[in-house]
N, C-alpha and C positions, 0 to 999 in steps of 0.2 A: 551183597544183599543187605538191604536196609532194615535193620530192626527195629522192633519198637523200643527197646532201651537203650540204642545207639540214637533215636530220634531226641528222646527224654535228656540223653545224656549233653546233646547239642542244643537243644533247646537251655536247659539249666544253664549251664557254659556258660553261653551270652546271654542270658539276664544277670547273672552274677558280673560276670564282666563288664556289663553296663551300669552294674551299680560301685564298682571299685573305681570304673573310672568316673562317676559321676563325685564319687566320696574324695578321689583324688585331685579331681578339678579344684574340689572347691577345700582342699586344706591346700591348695596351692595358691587360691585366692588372694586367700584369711592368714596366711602365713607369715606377713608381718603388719602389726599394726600398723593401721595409716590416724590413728589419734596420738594424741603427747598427755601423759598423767602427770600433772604436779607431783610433788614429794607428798603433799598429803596426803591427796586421795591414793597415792604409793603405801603410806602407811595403813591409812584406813582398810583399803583391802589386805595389807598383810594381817592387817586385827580381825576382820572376819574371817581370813582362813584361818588363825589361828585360833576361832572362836567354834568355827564349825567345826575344826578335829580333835576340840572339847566337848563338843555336846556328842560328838559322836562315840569318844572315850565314855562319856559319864550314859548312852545312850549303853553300849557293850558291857561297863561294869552292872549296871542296875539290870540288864540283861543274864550279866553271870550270878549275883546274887537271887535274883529270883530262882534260879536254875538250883 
């Protein structure tokens, strides 16, 4: 006999399932780059990552001091 939270529970099911495989298609896409970075712009963005998990350090201390 068909219930109504066996219906829920199949319906959920495949919408999540069509969204895992929609998330997976596309990191299978994008999985490797199809551009080439020179060495600079290699550096340059290591200097903005290393720039934003300073501001985010100084974003958490100024955070804990206020605290």
């Amino acid at each position: 006999m068909i219930t109504i939270e066996g219906m829920f529970k199949t319906r959920i099911g495949s919408v999540i399932r069509g969204w895992t495989d929609k998330i997976t298609e596309i990191n299978r896409k994008y999985a490797t780059p199809r551009i080439r970075m020179s060495r600079g712009v290699k550096v340059v963005l290591l200097f903005l990552r290393l720039y934003l998990i300073f501001l985010v350090l100084l974003l958490g201390y100024k955070f804990w001091t206020i605290l």
